[in-house]
N, C-alpha and C positions, 0 to 999 in steps of 0.2 A: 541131745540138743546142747546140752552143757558143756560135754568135748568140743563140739564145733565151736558153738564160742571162744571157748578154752584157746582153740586153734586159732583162730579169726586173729585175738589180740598176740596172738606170738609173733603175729609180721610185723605191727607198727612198733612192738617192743625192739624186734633184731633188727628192724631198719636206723632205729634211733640211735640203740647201740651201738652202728657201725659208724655212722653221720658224727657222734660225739668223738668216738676214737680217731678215727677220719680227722677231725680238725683241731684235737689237742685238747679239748675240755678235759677230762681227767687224767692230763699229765702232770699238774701239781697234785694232787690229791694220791696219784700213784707212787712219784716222788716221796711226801711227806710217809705213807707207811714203808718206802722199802728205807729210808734213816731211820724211822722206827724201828724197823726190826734188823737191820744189820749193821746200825750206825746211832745205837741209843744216846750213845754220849755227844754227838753233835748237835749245836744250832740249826734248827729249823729255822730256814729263810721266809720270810713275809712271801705271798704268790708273786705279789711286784718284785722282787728282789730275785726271786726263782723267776719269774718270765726273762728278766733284764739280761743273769747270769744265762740263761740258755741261749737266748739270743746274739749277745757278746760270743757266747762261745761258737756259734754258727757264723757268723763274720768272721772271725779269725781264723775256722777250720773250715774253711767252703769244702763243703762235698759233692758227689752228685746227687742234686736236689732239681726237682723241675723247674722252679720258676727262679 
């Protein structure tokens, strides 16, 4: 009984997980530890400052992107 449970909430966990990476929720958070760890000596951008900065930089480097 325990494993099926166990099992049951493994779906709404990997659906969430997909949904969050899907729409960019932990790409500041992914950002702030890879400066951490391969860029110690840099300022860390505010998330505002880090959204603005990726954004600018997708305007000015259009790629292909759906929409």
């Amino acid at each position: 009984m325990m494993a099926l449970t166990h099992a049951l909430w493994k779906i709404p966990r990997a659906v969430w997980w997909y949904l969050t990476e899907l729409m960019g929720d932990t790409a500041y958070s992914k950002y702030v530890v890879h400066l951490k760890h391969h860029h110690p000596d840099a300022p860390i951008p505010t998330e505002r400052e880090y959204w603005r900065a990726k954004y600018a930089d997708q305007d000015a480097n259009p790629g292909a992107r759906c929409c």
